[in-house]
Kinemage of the C-alpha trace (Angstrom):
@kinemage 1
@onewidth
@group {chain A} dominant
@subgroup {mainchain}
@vectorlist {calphas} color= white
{ca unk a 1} P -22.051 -61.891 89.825
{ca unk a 2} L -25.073 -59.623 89.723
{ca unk a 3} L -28.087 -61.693 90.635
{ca unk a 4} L -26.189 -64.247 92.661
{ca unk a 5} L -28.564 -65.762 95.608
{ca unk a 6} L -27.256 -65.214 99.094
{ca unk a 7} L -26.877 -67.113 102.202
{ca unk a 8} L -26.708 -65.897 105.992
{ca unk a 9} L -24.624 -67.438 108.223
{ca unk a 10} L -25.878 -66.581 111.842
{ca unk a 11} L -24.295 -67.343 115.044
{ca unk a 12} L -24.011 -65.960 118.727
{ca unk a 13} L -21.086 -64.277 120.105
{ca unk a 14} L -21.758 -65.374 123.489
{ca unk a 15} L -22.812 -68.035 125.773
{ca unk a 16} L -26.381 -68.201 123.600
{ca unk a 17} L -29.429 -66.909 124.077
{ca unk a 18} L -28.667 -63.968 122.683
{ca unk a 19} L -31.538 -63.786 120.369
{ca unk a 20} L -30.693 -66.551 117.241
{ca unk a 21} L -34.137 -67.120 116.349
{ca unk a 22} L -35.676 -64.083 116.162
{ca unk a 23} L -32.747 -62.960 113.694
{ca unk a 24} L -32.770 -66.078 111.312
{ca unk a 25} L -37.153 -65.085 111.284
{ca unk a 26} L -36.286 -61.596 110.185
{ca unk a 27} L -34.148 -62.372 107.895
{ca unk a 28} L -36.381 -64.777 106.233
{ca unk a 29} L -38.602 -62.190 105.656
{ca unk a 30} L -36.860 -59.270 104.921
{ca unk a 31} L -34.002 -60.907 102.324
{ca unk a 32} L -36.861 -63.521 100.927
{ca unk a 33} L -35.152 -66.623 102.143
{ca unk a 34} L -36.996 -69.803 101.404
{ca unk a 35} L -34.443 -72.472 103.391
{ca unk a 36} L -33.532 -72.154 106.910
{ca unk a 37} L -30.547 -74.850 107.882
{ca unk a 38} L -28.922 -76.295 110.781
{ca unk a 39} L -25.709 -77.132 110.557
{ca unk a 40} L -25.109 -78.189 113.730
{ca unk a 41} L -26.298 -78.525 117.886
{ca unk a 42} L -29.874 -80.283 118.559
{ca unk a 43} L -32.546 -80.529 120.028
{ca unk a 44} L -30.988 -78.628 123.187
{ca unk a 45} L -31.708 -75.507 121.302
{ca unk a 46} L -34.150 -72.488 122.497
{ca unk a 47} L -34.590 -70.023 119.796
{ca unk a 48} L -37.307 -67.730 120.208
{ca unk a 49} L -39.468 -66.012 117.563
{ca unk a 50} L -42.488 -63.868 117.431
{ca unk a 51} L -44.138 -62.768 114.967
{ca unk a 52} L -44.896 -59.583 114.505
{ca unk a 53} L -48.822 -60.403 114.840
{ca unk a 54} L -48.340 -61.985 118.112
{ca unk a 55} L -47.887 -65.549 117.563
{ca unk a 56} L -44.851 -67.264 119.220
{ca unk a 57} L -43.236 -70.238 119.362
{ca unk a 58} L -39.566 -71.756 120.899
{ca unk a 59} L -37.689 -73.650 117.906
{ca unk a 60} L -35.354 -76.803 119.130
{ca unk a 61} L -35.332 -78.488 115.689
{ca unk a 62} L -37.474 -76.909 112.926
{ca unk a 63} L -35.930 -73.899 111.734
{ca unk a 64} L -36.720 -70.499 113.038
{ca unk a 65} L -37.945 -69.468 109.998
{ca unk a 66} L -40.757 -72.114 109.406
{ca unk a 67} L -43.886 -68.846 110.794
{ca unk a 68} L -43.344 -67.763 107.038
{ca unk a 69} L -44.946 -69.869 104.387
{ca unk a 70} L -43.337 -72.201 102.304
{ca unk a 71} L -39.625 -71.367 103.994
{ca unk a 72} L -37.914 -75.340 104.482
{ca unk a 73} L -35.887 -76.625 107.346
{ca unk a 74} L -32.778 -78.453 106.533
{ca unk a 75} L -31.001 -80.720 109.083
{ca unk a 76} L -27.495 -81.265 107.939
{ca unk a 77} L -25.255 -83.836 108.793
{ca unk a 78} L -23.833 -82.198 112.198
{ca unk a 79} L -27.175 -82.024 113.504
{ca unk a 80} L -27.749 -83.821 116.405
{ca unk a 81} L -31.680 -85.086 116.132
{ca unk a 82} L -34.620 -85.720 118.666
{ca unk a 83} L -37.111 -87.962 116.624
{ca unk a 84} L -39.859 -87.698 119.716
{ca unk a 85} L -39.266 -84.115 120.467
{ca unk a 86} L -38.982 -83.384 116.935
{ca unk a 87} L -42.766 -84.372 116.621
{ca unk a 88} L -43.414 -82.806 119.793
{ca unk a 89} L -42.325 -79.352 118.516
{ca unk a 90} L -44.383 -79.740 115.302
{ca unk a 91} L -47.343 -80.560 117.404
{ca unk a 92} L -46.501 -77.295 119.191
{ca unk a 93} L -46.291 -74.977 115.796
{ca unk a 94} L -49.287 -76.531 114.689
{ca unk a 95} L -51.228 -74.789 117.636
{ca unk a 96} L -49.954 -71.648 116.192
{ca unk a 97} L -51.236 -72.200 112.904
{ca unk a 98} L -47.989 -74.190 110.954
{ca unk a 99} L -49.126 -77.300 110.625
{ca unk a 100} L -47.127 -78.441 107.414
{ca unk a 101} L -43.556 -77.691 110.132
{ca unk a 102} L -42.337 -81.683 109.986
{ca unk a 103} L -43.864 -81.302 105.319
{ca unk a 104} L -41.447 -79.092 105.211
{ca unk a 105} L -38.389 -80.328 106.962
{ca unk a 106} L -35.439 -82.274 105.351
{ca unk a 107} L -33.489 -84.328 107.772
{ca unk a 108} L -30.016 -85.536 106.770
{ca unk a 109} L -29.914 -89.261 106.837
{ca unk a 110} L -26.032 -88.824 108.421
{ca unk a 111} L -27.773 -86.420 111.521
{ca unk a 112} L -26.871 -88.175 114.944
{ca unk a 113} L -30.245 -89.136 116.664
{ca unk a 114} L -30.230 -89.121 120.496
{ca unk a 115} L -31.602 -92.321 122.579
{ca unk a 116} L -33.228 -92.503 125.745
{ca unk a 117} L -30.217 -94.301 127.190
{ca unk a 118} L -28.068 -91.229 126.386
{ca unk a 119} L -30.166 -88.584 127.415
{ca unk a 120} L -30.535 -90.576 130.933
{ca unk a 121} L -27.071 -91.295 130.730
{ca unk a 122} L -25.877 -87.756 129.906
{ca unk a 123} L -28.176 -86.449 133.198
{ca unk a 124} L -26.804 -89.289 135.361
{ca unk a 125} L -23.305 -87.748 134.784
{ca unk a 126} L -23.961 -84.244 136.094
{ca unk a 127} L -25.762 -85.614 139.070
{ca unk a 128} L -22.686 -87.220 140.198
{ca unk a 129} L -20.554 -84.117 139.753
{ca unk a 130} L -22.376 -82.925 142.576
{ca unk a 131} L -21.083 -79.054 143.157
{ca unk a 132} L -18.772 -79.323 139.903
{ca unk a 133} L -21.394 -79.755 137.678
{ca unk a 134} L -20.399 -78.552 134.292
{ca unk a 135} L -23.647 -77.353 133.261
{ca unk a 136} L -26.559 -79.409 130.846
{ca unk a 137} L -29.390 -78.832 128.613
{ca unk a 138} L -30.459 -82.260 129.776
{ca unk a 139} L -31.381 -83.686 126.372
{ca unk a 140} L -28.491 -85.808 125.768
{ca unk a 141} L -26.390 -84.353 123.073
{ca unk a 142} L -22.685 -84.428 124.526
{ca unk a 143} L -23.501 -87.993 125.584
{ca unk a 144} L -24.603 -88.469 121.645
{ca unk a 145} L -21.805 -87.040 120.144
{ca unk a 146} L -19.491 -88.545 122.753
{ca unk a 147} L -20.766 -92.335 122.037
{ca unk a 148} L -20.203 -91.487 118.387
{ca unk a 149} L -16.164 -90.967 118.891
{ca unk a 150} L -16.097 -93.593 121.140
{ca unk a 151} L -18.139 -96.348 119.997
{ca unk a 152} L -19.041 -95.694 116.164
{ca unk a 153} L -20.225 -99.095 115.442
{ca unk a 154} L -23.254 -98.398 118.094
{ca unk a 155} L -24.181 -94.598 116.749
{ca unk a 156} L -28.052 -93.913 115.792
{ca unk a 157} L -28.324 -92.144 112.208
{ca unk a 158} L -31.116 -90.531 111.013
{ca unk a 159} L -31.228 -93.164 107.862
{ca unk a 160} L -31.578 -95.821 110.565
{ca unk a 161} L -34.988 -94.698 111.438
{ca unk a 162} L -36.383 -96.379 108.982
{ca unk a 163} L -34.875 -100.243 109.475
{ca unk a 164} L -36.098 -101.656 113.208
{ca unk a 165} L -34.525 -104.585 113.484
{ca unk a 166} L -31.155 -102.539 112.833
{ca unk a 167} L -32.382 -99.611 115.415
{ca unk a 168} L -33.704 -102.154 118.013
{ca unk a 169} L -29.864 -104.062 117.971
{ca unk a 170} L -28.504 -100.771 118.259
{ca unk a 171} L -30.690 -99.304 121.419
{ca unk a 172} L -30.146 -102.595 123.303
{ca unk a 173} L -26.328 -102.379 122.993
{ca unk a 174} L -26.699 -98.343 123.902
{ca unk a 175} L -28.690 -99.172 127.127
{ca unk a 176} L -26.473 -102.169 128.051
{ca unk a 177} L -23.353 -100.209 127.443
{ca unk a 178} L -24.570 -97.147 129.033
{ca unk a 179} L -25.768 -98.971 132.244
{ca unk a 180} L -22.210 -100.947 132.466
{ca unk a 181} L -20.493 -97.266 132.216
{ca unk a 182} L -22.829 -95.430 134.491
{ca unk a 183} L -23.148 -98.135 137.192
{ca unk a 184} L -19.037 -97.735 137.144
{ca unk a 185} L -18.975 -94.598 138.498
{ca unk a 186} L -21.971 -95.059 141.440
{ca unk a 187} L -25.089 -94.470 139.672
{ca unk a 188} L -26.590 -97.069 141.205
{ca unk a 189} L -25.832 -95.857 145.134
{ca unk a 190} L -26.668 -92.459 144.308
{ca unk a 191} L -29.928 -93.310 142.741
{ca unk a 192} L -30.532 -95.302 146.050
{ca unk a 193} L -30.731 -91.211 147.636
{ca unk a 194} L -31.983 -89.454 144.949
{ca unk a 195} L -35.547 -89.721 143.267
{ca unk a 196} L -33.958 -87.542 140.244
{ca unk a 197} L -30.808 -90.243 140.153
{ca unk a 198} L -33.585 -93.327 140.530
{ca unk a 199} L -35.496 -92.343 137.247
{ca unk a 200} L -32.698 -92.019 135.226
{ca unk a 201} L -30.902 -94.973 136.803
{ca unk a 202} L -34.236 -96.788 136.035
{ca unk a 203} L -34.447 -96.625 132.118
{ca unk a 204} L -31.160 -98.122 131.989
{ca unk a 205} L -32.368 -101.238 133.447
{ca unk a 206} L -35.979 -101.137 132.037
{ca unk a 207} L -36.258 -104.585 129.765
{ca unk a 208} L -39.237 -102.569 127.679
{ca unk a 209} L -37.671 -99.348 127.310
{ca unk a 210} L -36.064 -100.502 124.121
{ca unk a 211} L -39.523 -101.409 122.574
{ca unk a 212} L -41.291 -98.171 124.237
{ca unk a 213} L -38.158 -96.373 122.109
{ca unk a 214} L -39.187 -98.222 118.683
{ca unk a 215} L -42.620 -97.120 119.706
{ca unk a 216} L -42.146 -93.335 120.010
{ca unk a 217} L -39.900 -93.161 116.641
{ca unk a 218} L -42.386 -95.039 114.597
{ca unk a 219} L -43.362 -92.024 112.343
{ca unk a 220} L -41.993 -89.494 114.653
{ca unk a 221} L -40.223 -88.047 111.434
{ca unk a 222} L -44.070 -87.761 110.115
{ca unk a 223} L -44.022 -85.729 106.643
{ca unk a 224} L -40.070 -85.061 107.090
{ca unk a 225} L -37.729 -86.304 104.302
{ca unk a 226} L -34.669 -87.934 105.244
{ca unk a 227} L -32.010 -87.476 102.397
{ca unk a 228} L -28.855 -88.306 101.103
{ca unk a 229} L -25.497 -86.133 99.998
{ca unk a 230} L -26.510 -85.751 96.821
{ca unk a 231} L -30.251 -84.830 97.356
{ca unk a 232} L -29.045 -82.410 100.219
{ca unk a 233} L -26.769 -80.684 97.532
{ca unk a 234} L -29.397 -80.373 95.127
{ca unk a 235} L -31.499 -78.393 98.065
{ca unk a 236} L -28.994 -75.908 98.974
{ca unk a 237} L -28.406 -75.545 95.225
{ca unk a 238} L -31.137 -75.003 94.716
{ca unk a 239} L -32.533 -72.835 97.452
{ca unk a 240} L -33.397 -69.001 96.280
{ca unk a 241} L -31.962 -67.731 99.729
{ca unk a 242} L -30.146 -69.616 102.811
{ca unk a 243} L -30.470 -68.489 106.592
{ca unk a 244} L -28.152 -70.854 108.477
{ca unk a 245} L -29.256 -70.724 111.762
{ca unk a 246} L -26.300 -71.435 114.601
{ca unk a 247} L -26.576 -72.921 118.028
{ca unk a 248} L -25.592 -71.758 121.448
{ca unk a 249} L -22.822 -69.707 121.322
{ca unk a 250} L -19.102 -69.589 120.319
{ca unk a 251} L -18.397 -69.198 124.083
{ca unk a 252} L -19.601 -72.737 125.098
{ca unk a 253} L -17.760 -74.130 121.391
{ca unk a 254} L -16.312 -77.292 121.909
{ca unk a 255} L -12.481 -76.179 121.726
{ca unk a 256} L -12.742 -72.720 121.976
{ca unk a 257} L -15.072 -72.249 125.119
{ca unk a 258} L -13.807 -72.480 128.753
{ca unk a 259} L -13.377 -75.926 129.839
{ca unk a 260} L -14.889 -77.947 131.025
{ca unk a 261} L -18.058 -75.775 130.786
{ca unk a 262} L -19.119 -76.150 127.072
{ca unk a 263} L -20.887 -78.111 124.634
{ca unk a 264} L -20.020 -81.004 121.907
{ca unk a 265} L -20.692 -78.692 119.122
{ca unk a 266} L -18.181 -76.651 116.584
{ca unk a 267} L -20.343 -73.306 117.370
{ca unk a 268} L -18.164 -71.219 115.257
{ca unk a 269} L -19.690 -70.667 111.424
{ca unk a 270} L -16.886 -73.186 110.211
{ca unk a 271} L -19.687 -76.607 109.442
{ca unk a 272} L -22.188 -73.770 107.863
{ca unk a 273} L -19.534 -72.850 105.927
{ca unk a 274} L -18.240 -76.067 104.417
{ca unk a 275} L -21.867 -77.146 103.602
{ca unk a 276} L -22.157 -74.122 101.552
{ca unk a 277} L -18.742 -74.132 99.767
{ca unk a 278} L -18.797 -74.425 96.137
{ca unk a 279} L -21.803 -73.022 95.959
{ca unk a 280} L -22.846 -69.726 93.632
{ca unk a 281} L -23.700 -68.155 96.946
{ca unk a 282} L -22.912 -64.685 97.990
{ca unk a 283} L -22.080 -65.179 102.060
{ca unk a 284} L -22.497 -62.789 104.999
{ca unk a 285} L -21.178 -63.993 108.503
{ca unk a 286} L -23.469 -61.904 111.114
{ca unk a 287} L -22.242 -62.648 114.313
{ca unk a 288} L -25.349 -61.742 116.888
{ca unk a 289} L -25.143 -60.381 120.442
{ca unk a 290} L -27.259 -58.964 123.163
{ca unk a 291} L -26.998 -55.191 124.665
{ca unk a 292} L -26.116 -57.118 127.883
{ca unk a 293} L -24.350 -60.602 128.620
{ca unk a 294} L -26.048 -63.631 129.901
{ca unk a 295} L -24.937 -67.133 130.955
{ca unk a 296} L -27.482 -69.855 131.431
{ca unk a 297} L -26.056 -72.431 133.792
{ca unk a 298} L -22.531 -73.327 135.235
{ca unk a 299} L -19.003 -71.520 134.121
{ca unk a 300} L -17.202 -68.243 134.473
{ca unk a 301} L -19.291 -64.914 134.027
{ca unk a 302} L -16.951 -61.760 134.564
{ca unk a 303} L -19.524 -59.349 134.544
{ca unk a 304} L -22.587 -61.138 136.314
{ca unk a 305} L -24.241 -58.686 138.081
{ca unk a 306} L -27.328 -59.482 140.821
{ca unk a 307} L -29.317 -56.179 140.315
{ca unk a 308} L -28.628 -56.954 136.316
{ca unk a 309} L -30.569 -60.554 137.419
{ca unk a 310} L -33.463 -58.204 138.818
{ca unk a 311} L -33.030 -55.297 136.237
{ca unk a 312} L -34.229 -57.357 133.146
{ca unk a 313} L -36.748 -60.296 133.461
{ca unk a 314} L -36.783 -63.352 131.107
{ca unk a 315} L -39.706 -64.727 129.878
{ca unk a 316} L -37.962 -67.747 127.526
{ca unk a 317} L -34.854 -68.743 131.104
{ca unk a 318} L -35.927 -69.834 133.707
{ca unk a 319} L -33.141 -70.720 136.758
{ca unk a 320} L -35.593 -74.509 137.075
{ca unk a 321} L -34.865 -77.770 135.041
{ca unk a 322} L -31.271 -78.828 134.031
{ca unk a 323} L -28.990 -75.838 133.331
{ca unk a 324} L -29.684 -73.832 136.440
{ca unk a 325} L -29.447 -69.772 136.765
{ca unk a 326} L -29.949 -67.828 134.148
{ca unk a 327} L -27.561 -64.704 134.834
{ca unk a 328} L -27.239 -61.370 133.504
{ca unk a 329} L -24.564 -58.705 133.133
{ca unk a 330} L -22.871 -56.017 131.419
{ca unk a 331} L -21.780 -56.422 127.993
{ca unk a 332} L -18.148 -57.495 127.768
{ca unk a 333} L -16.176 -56.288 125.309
{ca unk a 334} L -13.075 -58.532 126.497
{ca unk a 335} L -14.777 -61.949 125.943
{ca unk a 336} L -16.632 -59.970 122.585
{ca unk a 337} L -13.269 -59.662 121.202
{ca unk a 338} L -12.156 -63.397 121.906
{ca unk a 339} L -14.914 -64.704 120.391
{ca unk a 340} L -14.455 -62.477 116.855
{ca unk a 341} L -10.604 -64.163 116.674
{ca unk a 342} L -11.747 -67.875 117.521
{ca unk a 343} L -14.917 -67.406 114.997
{ca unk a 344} L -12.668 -66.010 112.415
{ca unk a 345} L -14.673 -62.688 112.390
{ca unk a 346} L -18.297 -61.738 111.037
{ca unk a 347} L -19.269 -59.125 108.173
{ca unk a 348} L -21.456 -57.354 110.722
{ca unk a 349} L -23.002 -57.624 113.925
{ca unk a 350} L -27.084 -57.643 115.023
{ca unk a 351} L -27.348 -56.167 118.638
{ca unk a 352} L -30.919 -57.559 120.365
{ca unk a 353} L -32.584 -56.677 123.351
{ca unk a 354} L -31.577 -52.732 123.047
{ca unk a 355} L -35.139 -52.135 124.241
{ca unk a 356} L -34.001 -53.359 127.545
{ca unk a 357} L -30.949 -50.779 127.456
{ca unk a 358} L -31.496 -47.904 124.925
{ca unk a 359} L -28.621 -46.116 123.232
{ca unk a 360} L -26.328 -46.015 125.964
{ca unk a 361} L -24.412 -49.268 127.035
{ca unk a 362} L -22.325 -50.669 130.379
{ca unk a 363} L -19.444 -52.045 129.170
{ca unk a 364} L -16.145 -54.446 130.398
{ca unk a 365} L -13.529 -52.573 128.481
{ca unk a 366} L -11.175 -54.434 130.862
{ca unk a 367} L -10.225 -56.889 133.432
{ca unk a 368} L -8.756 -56.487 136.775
{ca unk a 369} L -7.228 -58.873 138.653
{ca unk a 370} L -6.379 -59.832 142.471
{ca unk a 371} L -3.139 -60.058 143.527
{ca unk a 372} L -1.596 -63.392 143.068
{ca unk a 373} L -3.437 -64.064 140.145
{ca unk a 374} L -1.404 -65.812 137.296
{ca unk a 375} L -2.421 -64.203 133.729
{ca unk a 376} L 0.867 -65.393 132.272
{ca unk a 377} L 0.463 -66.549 128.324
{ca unk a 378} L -3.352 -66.407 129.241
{ca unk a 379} L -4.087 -63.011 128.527
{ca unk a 380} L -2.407 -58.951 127.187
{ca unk a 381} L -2.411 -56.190 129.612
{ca unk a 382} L -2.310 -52.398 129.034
{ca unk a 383} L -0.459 -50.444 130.309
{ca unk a 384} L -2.083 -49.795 133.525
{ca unk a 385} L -1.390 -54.022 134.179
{ca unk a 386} L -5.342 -54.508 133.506
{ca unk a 387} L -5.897 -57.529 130.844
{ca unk a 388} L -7.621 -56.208 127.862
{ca unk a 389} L -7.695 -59.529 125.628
{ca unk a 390} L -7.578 -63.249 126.141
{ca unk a 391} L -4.946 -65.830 123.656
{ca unk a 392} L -6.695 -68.648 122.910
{ca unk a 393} L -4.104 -71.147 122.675
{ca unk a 394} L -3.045 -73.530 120.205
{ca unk a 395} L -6.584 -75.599 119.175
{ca unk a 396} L -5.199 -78.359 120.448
{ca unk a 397} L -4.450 -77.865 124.017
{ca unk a 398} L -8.010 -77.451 126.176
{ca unk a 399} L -5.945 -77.359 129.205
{ca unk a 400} L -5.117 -73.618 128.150
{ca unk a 401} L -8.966 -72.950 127.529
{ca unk a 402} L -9.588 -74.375 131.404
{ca unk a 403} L -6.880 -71.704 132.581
{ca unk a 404} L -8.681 -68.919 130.846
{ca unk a 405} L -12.089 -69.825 132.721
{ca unk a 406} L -9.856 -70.163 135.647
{ca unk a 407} L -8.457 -66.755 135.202
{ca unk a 408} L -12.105 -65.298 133.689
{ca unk a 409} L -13.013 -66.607 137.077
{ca unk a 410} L -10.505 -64.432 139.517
{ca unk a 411} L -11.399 -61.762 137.071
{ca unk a 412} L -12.642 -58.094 138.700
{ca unk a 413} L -14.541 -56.022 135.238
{ca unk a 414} L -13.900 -52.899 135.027
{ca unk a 415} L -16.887 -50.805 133.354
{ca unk a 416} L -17.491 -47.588 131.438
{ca unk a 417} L -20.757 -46.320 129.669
{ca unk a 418} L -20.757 -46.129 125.821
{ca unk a 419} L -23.328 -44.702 123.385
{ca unk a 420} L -24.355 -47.146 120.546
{ca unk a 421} L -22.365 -44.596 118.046
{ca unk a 422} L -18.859 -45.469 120.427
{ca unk a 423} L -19.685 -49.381 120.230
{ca unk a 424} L -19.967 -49.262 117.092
{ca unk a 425} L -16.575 -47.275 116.140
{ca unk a 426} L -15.100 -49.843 118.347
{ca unk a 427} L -16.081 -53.288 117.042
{ca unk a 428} L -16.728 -54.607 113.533
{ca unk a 429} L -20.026 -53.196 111.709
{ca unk a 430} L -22.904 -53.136 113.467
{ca unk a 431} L -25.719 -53.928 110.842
{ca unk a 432} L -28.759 -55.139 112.695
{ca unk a 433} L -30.443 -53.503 115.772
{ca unk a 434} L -33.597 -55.153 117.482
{ca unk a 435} L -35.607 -53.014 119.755
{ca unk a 436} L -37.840 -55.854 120.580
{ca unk a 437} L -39.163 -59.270 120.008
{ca unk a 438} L -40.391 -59.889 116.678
{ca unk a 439} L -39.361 -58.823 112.985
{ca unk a 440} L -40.926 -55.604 113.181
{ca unk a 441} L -39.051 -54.220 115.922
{ca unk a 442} L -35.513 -55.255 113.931
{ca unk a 443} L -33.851 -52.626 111.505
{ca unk a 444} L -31.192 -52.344 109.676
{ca unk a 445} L -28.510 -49.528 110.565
{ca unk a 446} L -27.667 -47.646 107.962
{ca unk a 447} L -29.436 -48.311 104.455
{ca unk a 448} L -31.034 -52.044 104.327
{ca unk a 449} L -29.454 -54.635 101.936
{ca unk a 450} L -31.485 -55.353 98.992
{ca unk a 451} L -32.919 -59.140 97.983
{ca unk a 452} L -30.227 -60.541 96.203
{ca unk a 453} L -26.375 -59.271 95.536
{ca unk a 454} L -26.055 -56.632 93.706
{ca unk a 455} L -22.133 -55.742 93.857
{ca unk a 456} L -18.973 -57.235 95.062
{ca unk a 457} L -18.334 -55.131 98.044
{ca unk a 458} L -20.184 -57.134 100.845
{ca unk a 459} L -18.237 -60.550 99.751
{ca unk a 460} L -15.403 -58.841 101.333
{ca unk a 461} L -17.262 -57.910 104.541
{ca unk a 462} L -18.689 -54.276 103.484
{ca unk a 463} L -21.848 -52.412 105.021
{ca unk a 464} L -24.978 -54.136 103.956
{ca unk a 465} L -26.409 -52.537 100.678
């Protein structure tokens, strides 16, 4: 197989943020990728990148590869699509000097596409939680993908775009069914206290929001190809390298994260994966992490730490808008651990943000607990009664992810300092260290992997050559 092209399959460890974008970017340059895809998530995504002359931008939809010329954005069928932000962003890159971002994007004509109903909708529903808000982006997704299991025959697709009549039937139904559901549970009394209720509460009875929708999509796709099975096949065949770029993080995964704090997204590598089966593609899993754990919004956080919060500013999270706090904390090496199993493991790791930390690490090797606290088929002590690794459960049964976050959340860490050499003994390979924002502060560990495969080893989840 000497020669044979390779593809990337990137995805965070955590609960996101964890530095996504500015991976997938140097790995489009270093490895000579020239097709960046998403396989799944939306527009809720915040990826990062900077290049190393200074130029920045936050990715949602385009890929985060699309700085380096001629590299194409693929939106696969378990993409969840913004048209108006979508034109938005490529607005936004243009300012940085990409103007051809939307001339080089692909959008699969099976992608979900988000309403206005469902955003408001989606927004409305956390509101009323009140205190047990489960945390939100705020764009709409979850309500998305929910309406799609639900109610199929009303689902947006990114091939409907391009027939009104069909897309202006389909909004109206959206908004009236929406407004029936939400009005159901008291949307209308709580928007009569709350000016952040009323807006949202609004759209879903505004007789010209439908046409104001048609409006905004008209074009929004711009340049952007929407395509077919077959013609999606023929790009990924036909790529020369593929970064696929993951969203959020396998903590917040639809059945593996802690319910009911988590997103309506597979975030394991499983979708990238099928899309690129079959394919003469040599495949490397690198499962990406920060030097210290964060958790933007709602949900258990064993190792959130307030002088961690003060210790390391963040210029891309900010604790305004829908998902709250953005916390920080040590790294933990417990949750680390449960994500590898429900992920199905990595090839390597790339560590980010070790500028913030240098070589030497806090670390949860363990969890205590208070008495009383029930850890039974949840979790495996030591022998000192500490718990040292989670079970996930059978995939099936969410109820025994919502006990873990229920035990995560009882749960005392307890900490040690590690050099980068002891982390590394200690978890899979570490491959890729970042010492800083853009590609030119990212290097490989060891000896760098050259463009293209040259052996067998790495298949089978060897050091990079």
């Amino acid at each position: 197989m000497s020669g044979a092209r390779r593809a990337w399959v990137v995805f965070d460890l955590g609960f996101g943020d964890a530095g996504k974008g500015a991976t997938v970017d140097f790995l489009v340059r270093d490895q000579g990728a020239d097709l960046v895809v998403r396989s799944h998530g939306g527009a809720q995504a915040g990826h990062s990148v900077v290049t190393p002359e200074g130029r920045s931008h936050t990715f949602a939809q385009l890929g985060a590869g699309s700085f380096v010329a001629g590299v194409a954005t693929y939106l696969g069928p378990g993409f969840v699509l913004h048209p108006g932000g979508l034109r938005v962003e490529a607005e936004h890159l243009a300012q940085q000097g990409v103007s051809e971002g939307l001339a080089r994007t692909h959008v699969d004509r099976r992608a979900l596409v988000i309403s206005p109903f469902q955003q408001a909708a989606g927004r409305l529903r956390e509101l009323l939680r009140g205190p047990a808000a489960h945390g939100t982006c705020g764009v709409g997704v979850g309500e998305c993908v929910g309406d799609a299991l639900a109610a199929p025959e009303d689902a947006i697709r990114a091939g409907d775009l391009a027939a009104p009549s069909r897309l202006r039937g389909l909004l109206r139904a959206q908004q009236e069914r929406k407004r029936a559901e939400l009005g159901a549970l008291g949307a209308g009394e709580l928007a009569a206290s709350s000016p952040r209720a009323a807006a949202e509460w609004g759209l879903l009875g505004d007789p010209e929001a439908c046409e104001r929708a048609l409006e905004l999509w008209a074009g929004a796709l711009g340049a952007a190809r929407v395509v077919g099975p077959a013609e999606a096949r023929a790009l990924l065949a036909g790529a020369r390298g593929i970064v696929c770029e993951g969203a959020q993080g396998v903590l917040l995964d639809e059945t593996w994260g802690f319910h009911p704090h988590t997103t309506w997204s597979d975030c394991t590598p499983r979708r990238a994966l099928e899309l690129l089966e079959g394919l003469d593609l040599e495949v490397r899993r690198l499962g990406v992490l920060r030097a210290y754990a964060t958790r933007h919004g709602a949900g258990p956080f064993p190792t959130h730490d307030p002088a961690c919060d003060a210790r390391w500013p963040e210029p891309h999270n900010a604790d305004a808008g829908w998902q709250g706090r953005f916390r920080r904390g040590p790294l933990d090496e417990v949750l680390l651990r449960y994500a590898l199993e429900v992920a199905g493991g990595v090839d390597g790791l790339a560590l980010n943000h070790l500028d913030r930390v240098g070589d030497e690490l806090e670390l949860c090797e363990a969890y205590e607990l208070p008495a009383g606290a029930e850890a039974a088929g949840l979790a495996r002590r030591d022998e000192a009664g500490r718990v040292v690794a989670l079970r996930p459960g059978p995939r099936e049964e969410l109820a025994h992810r919502q006990r873990l976050g229920e035990l995560l959340g009882a749960a005392r860490p307890a900490l040690a300092r590690v050099s980068l050499a002891e982390l590394s003994e200690r978890l899979p390979p570490l491959w890729l260290e970042g010492r800083g924002p853009s590609a030119a502060e990212r290097r490989w560990r060891g000896r760098a992997p050259a463009r293209g495969f040259r052996g067998a080893g790495a298949a089978r989840g060897g050091r990079p050559r």
